[in-house]
Backbone as a ProteinNet text record, in pm:
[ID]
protein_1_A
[PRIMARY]
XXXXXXXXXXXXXXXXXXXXXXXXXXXXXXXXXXXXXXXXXXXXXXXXXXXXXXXXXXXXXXXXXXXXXXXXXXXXXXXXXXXXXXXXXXXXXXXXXXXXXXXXXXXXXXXXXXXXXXXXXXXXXXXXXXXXXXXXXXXXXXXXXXXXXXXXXXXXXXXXXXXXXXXXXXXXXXXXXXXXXXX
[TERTIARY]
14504.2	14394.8	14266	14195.8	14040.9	13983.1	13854.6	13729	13649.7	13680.2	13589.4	13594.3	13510.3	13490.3	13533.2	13571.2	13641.5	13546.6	13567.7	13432.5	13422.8	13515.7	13439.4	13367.3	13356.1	13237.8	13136.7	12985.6	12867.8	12805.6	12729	12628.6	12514.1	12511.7	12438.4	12297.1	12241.6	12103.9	11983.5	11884.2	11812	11709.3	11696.2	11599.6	11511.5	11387.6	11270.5	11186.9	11102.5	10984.5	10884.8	10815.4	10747.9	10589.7	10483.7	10446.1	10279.4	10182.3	10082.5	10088.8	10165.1	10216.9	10292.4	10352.8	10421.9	10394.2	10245.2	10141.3	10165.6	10133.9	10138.2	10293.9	10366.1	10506.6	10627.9	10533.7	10583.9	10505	10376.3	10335.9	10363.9	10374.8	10458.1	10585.6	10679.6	10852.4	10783.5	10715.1	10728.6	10654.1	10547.8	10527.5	10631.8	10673.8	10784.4	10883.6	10947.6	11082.7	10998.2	10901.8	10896.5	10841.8	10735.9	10752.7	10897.4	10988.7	11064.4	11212	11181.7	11276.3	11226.3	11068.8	11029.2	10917.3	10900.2	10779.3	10802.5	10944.8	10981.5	10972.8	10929.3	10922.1	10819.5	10688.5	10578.2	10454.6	10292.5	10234.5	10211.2	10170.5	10136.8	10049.7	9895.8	9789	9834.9	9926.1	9955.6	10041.8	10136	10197.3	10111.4	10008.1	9932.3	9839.1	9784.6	9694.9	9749.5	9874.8	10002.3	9984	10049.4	10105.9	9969.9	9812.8	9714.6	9691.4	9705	9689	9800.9	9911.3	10030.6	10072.6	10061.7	10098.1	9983.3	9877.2	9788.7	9804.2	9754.3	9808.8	9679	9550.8	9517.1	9583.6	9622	9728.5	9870.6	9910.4	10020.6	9968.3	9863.6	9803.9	9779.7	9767.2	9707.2	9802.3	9976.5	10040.5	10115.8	10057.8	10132.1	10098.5	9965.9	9878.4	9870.9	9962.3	9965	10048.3	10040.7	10103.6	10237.2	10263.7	10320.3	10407	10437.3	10478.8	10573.3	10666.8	10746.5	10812.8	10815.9	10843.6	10910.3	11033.8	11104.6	11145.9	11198.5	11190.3	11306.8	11385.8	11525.5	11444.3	11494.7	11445.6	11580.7	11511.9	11627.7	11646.5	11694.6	11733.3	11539.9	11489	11369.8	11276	11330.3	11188.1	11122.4	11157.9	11108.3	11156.1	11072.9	11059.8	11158.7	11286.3	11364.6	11365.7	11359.6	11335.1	11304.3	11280.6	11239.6	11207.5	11170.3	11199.1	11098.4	11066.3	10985.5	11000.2	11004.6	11028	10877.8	10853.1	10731.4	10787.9	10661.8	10686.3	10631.1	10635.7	10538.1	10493.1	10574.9	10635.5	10709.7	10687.7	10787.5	10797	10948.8	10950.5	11058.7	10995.8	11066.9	11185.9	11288.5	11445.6	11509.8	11437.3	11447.4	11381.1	11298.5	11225.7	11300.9	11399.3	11476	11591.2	11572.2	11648.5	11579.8	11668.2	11590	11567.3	11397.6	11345.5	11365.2	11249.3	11338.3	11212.9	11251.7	11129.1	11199.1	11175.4	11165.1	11198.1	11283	11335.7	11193.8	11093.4	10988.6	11013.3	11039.6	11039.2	11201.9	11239	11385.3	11354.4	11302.8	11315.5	11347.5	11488.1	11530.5	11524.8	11502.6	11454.6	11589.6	11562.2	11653.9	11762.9	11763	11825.4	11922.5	11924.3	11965.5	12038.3	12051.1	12138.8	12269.5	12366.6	12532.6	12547.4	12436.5	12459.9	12449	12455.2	12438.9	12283.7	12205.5	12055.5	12042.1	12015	12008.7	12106.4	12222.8	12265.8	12227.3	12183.4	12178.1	11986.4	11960	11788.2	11839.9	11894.8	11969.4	11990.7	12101.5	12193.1	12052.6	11973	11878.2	11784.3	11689.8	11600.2	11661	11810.5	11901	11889.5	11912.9	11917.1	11786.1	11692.3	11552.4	11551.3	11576.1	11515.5	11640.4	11732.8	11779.5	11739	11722.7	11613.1	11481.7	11431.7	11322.5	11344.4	11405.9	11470.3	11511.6	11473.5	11498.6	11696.3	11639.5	11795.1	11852.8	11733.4	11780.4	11664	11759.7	11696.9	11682.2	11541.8	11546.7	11496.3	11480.1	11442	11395.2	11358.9	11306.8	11371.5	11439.7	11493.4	11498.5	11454.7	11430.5	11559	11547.1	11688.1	11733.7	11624.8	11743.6	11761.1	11746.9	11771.8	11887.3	12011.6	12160.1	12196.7	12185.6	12185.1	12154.5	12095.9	11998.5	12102.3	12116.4	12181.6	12289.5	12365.8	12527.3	12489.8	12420.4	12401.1	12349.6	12274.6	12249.7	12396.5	12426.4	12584.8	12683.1	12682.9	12784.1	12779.7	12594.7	12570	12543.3	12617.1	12617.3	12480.1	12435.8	12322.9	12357.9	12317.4	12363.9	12192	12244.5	12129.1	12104.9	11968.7	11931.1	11861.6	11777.4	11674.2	11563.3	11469.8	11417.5	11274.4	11187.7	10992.1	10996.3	10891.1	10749.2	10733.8	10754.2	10651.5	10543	10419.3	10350.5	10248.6	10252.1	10164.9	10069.1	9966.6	9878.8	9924.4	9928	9911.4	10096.5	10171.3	10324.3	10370.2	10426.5	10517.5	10679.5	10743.9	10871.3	10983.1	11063.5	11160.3	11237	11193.1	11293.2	11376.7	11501.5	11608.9	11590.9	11580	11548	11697.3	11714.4	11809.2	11788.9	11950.5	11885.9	12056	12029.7	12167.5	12151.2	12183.5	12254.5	12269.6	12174.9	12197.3	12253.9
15076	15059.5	15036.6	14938.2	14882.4	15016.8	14974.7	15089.6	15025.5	14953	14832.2	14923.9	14873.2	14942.3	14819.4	14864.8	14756.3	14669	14528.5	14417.9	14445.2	14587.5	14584.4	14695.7	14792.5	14879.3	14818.3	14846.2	14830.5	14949.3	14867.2	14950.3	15100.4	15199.3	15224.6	15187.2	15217.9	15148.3	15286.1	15244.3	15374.4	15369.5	15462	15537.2	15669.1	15639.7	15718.9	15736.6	15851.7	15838.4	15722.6	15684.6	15591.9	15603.5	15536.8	15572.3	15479.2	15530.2	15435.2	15284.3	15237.2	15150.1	15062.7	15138.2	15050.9	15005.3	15027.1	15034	14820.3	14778.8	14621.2	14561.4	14620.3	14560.2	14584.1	14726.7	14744.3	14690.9	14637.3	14567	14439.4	14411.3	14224.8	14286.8	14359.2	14356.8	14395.7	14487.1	14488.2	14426.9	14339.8	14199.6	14091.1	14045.6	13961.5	13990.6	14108.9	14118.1	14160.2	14230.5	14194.6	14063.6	13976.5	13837.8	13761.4	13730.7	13692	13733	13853.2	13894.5	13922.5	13946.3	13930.7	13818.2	13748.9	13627.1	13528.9	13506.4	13393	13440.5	13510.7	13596.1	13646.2	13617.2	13645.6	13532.3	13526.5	13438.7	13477.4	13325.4	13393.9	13451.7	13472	13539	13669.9	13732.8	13840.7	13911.3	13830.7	13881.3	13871.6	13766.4	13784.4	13910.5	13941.3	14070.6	14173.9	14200	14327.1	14298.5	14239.7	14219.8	14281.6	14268.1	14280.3	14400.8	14467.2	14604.9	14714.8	14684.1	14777.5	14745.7	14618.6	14633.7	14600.8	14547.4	14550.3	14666.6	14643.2	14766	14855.1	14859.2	14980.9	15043	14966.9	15064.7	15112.4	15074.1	15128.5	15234	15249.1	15358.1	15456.7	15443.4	15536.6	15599.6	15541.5	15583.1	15709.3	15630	15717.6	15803.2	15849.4	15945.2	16029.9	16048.2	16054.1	16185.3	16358	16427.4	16447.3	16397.3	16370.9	16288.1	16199.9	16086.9	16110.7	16036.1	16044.9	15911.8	15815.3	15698.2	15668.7	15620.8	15659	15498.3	15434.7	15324.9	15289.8	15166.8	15099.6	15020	15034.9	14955.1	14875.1	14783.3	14666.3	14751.4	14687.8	14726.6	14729.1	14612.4	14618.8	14706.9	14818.4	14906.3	14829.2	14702	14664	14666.7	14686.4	14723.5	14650.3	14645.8	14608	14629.1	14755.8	14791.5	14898.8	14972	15110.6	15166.5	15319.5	15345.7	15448.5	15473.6	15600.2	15669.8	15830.7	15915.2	16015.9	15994.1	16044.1	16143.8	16262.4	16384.5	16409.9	16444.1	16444.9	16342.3	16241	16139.7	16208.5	16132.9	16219	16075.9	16095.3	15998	16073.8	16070.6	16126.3	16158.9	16041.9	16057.8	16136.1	16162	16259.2	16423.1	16426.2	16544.8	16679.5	16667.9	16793.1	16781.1	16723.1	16748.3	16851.2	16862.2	17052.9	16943.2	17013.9	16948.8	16787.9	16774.5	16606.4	16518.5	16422.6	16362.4	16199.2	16132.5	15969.2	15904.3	15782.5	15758.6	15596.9	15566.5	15485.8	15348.3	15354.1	15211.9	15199.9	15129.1	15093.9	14901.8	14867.2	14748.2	14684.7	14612.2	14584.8	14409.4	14413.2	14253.1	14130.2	14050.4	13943.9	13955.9	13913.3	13871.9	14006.5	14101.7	14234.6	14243.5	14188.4	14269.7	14258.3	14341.6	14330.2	14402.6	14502.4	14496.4	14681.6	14729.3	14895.9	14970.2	14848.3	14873.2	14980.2	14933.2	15010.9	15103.8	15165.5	15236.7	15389.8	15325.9	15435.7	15485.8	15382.6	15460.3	15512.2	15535.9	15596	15748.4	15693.3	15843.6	15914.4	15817.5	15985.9	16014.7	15930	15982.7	16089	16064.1	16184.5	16335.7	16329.3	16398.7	16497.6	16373.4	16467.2	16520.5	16488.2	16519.3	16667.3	16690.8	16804.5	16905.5	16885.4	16945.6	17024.2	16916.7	16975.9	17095.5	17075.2	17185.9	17113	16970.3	16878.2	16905.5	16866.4	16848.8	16715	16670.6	16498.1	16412.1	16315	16173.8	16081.6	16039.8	15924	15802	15684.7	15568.8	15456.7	15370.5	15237.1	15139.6	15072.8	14901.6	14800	14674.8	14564.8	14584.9	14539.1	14504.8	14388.7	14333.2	14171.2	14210.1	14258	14285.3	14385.1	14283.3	14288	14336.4	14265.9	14318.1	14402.4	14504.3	14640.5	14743	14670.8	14772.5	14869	14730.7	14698	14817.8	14821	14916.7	15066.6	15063	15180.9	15247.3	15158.5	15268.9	15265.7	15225.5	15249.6	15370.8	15391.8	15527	15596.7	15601.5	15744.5	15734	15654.9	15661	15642.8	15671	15656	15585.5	15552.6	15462.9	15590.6	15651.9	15738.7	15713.5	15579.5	15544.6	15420.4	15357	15243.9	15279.6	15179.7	15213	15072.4	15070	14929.1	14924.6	14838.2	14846.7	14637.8	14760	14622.6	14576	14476.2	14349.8	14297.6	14319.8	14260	14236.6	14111.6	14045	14094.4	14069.1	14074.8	14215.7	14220.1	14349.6	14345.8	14392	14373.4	14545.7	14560.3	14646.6	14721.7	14831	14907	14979.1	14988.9	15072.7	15276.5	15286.8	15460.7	15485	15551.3	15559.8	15730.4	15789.2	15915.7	15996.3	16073.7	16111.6	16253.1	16326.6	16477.3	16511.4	16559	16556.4	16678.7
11543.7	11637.2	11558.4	11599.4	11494.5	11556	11502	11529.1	11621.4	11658.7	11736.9	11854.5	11962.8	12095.6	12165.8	12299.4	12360.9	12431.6	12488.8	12517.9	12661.2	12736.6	12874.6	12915.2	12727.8	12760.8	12734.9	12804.5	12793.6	12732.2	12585.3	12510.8	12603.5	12570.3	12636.2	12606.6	12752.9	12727.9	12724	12604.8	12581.2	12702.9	12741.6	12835.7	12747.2	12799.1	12756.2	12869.1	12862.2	12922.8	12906.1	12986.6	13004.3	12921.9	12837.4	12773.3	12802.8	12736.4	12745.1	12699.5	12602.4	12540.5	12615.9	12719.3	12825.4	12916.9	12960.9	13078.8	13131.5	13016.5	13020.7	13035.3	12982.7	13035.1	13132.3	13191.9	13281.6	13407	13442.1	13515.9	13499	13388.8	13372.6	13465.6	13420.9	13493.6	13630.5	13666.2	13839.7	13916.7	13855.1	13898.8	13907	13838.6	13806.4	13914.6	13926.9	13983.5	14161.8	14169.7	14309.7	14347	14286.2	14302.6	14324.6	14222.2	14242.1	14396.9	14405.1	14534.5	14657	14701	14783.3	14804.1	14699.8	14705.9	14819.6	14850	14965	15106.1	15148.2	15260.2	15302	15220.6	15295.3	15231.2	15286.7	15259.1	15130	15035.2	14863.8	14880.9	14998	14956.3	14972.5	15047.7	15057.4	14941.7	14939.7	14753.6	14648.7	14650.8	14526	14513.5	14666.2	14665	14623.5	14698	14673.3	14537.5	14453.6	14347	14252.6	14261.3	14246.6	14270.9	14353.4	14362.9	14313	14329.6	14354.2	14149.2	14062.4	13944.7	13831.9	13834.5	13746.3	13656	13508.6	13461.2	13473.2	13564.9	13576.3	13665	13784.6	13882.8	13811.1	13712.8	13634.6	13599.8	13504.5	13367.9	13472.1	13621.1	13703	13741.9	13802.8	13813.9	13698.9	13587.6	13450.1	13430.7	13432.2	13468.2	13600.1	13670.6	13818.1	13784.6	13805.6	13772.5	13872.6	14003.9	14089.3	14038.4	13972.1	13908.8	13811	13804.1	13644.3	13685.2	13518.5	13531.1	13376.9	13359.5	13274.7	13259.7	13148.4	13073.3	13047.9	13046.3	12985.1	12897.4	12753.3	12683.8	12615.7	12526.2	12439.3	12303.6	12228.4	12128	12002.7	12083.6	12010.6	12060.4	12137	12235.4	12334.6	12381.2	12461.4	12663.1	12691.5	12837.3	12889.5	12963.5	13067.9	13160	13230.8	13350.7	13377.8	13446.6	13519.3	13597.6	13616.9	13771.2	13800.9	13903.2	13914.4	14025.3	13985.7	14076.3	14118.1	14238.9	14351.4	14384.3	14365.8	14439.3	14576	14645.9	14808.3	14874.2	14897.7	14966.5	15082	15222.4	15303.7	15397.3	15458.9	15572.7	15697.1	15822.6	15937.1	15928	15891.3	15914.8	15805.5	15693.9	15557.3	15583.1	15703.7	15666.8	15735.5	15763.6	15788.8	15641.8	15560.1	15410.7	15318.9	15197.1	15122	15055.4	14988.2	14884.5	14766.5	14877.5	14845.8	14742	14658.1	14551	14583.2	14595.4	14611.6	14490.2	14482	14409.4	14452.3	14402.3	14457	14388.3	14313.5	14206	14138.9	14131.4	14034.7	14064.8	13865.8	13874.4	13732.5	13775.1	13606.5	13597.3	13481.8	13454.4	13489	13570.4	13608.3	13506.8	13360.8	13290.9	13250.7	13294.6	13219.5	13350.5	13477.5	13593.9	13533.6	13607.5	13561.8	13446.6	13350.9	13215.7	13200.7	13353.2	13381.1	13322.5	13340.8	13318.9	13447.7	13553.7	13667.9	13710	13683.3	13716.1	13588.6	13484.5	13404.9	13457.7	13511.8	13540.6	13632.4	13762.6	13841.2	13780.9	13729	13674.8	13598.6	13519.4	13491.3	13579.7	13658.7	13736.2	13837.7	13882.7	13955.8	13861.8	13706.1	13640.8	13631.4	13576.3	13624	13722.5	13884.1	14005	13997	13965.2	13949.9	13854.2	13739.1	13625.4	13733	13794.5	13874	13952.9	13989.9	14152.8	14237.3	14264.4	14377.9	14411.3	14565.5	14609	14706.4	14743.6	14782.1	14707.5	14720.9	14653	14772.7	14767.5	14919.4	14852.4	14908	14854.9	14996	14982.7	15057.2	15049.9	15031.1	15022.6	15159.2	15082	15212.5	15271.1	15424.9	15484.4	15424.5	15399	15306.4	15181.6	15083.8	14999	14984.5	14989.4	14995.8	14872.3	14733.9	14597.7	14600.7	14599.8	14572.8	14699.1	14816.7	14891.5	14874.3	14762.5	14723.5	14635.1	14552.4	14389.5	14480.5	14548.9	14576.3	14664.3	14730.5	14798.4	14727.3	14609.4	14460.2	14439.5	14431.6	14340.5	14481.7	14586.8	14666.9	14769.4	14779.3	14877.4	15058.4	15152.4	15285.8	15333.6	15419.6	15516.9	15606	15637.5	15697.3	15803.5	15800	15892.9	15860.7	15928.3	15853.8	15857.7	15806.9	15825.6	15797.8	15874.7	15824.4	15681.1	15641.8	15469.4	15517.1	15487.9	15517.4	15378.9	15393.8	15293.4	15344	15315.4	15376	15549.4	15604.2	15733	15746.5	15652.5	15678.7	15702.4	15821.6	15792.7	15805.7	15710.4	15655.7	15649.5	15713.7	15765.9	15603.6	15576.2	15483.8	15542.1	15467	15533.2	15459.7	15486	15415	15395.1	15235.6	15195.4	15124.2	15146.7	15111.2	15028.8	14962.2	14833.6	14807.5	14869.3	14802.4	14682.1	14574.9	14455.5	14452.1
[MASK]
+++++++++++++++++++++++++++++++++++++++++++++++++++++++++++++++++++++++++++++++++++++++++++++++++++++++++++++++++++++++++++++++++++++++++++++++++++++++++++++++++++++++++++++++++++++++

């Protein structure tokens, strides 16, 4: 038997806390990837404003700084930013609020070129990890109703459809499905 590892495991991918250093490339990736998956679905002035408010990297550095906040990093082999995720504390939504102690799973966004490669399932498996570390005992989340890809990955990793909300953009308002996991 070689020493070789076999070609249908996947490398793991390093995860870190998220850092000042990352402030700029993580607003490039969650610009980028919500442009690209929700950009066709609403007017550009409205994605460009969103996109303007919600990832600029002072609204990043603010989030990072946000003690409520924890936002944790997939990087490449060169330390560079792939994707990531962030978990919100005191977030609440109706169809979740009879659950024990619950923290939001708010952000999970991995770079186009890295899907299929268990980028996102390992920010998963640790932000779950943290939110148990914490005390937490459910995990809830947001995803578009069209956003079929993302649905598929989240009921892999154990998530149930609990209930939906408005998420609005500017002039657009667009239907999330509330998703919620028993840690």
């Amino acid at each position: 038997m070689s020493g070789t590892a076999s070609p249908s495991l996947k490398p793991q991918t390093p995860l870190r806390p998220a850092q000042p250093k990352d402030v700029q490339a993580i607003a490039t990736l969650g610009s980028t990837v919500f442009g690209s998956t929700f950009g066709h679905s609403l007017p550009a002035s409205d994605l460009d404003a969103y996109l303007k408010d919600a990832y600029s990297p002072s609204s990043i550095a603010s989030d990072l700084a946000n003690p409520q906040m924890d936002i944790i990093v997939a990087c490449n082999d060169v330390d560079h930013v792939i994707g990531f995720a962030q978990l919100t504390r005191g977030t609440l939504e109706e169809c979740v609020s009879q659950k024990e102690k619950l923290i939001e799973l708010q952000r999970l966004y991995v770079g186009e070129e890295y899907h299929g490669r268990g980028v996102g399932k390992a920010l998963i498996e640790r932000a779950e990890e943290m939110a148990r570390e914490q005390g937490f005992r459910t995990l809830w989340l947001g995803v578009w109703e069209e956003n079929l890809k993302a649905q598929k990955v989240y009921g892999r990793m154990g998530f149930e459809k609990v209930g939906e909300h408005d998420f609005k953009m500017g002039e657009c308002v667009q239907t999330d499905w509330i998703l919620s996991k028993d840690l």
